[in-house]
N, C-alpha and C positions, 0 to 999 in steps of 0.2 A: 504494500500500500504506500502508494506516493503522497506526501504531504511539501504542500507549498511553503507552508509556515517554517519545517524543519528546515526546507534548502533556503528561505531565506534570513534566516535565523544563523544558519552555520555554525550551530552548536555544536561544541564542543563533544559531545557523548547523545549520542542517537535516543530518542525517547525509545521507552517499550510501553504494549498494549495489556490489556487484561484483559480476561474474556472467562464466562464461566462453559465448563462440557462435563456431559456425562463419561466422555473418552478423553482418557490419557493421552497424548501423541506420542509415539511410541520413541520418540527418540529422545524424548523428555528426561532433562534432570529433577531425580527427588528423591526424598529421602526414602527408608523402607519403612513400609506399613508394620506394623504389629504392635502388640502390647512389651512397654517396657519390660525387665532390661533385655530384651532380645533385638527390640529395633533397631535401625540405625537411624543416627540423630542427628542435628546439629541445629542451627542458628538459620532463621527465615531470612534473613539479612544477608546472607553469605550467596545463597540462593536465587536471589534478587539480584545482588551482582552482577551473579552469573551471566542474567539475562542481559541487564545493560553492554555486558560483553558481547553478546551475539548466541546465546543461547535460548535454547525453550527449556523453563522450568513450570513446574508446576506442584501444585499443592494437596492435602485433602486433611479430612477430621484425622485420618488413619496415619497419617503421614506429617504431622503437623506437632509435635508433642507439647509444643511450649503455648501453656493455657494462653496467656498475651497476644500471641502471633494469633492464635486461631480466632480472637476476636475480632481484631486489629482488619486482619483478612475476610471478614464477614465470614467464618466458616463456622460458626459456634463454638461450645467448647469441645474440646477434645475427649477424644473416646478411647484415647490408646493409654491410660493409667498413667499420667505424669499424675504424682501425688501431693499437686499443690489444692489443698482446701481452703474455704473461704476466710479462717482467720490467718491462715499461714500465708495467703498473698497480702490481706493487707499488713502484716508486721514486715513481710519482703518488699512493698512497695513504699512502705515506709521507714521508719525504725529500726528493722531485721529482726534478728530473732536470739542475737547473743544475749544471754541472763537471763532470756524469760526461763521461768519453773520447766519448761517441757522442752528446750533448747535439745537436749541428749535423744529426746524422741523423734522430736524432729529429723534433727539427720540421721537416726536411726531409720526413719521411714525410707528415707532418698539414697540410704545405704543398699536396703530393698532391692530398690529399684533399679541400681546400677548406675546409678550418677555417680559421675567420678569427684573425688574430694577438691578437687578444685571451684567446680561449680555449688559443692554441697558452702564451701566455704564466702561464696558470692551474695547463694541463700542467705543464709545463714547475719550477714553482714545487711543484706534489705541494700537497696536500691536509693534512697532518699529520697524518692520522685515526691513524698508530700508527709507534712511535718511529724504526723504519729498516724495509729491505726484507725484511731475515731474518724481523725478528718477522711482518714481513705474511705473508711465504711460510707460515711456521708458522699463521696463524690460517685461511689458505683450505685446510692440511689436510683440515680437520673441516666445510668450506662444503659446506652442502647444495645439491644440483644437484634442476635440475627440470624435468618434460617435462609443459605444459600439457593440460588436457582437452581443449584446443578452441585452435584457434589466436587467436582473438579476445578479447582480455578488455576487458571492456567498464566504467566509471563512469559511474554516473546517480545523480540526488538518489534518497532508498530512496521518494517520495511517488509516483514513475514506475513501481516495480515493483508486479505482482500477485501475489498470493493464491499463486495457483496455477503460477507463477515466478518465487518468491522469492529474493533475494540469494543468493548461497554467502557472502558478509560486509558486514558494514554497519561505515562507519569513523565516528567521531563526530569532528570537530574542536572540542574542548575547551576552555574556560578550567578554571584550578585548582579553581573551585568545583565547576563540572560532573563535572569530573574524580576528586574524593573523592565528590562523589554516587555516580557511574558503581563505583567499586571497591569500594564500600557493598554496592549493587545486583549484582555478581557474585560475590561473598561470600553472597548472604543465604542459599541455599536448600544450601549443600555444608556439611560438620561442620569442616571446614578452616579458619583464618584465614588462609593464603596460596592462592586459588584464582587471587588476582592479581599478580601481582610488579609493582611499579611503582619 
């Protein structure tokens, strides 16, 4: 799929598309499906890369382990036993989970599982993304849930899709300059000056 925007742009790094399928593509990068610790795993990020490189990746509930990504991804949550539970994500989203009372059980569970102590040590540590667990509990209130089209979501460069099965979204990976371009260019044709929040 040719885009005008991209060649006049001359970005730096080719956008990729997203698209949801019942089918895999079979040439597709992903991780392996099954229940922890047998799967293979790793980082949704890593994967996404891939794609801006020139790869076809893709996703699924089964293939996705890390509760975050599969929200993140519209794919709900995860069916393959990553054993994060709801108080355990917000002390990891926030806080962590050094000194609480049940610290030893905790990584005892992720021991389970097969996480290696590095990452158990990540856990364990919480992320800081927001001040303690109260405030976390308060902010996944209003978190929107979601039940995919198609169990398969798939990333590929947008040069791989067609015409005629076009992306459901195209992401741009950006430098600042591209980037005040791009919020120019989303602005231009609405009577609004905020069409973009950035």
């Amino acid at each position: 799929m040719e885009s005008d925007l991209v060649n006049l742009m001359r970005l730096s790094t080719p956008p990729i598309g997203l698209a949801f399928s019942s089918v895999a593509p079979s040439q597709a990068l992903s991780y392996r499906p099954g229940k922890m610790p047998k799967t293979k795993w790793g980082c949704s990020l890593y994967l996404i890369a891939k794609a801006f490189q020139g790869s076809t990746v893709c996703f699924s509930q089964q293939t996705c382990i890390c509760p975050g990504a599969n929200q993140g991804l519209a794919l709900g949550f995860p069916v393959n036993g990553f054993p994060m539970d709801y108080p355990d994500t917000l002390h990891f989203l926030s806080c962590g989970s050094r000194g609480c009372p049940n610290c030893e059980e905790i990584k005892q569970k992720y021991l389970d599982c097969g996480v290696s102590l590095n990452l158990i040590d990540e856990i364990l540590d919480g992320e800081k993304f927001k001040k303690n667990p109260e405030l976390t509990a308060k902010t996944f209130e209003n978190y929107p849930q979601y039940s995919p089209p198609a169990p398969i979501l798939i990333f590929k460069p947008l040069s791989l899709f067609s015409p005629q099965e076009p992306p459901l979204i195209v992401v741009f990976l950006v430098d600042a300059i591209e980037l005040s371009a791009l919020l120019v260019l989303a602005n231009f044709a609405y009577t609004s000056w905020d069409k973009v929040m950035a």
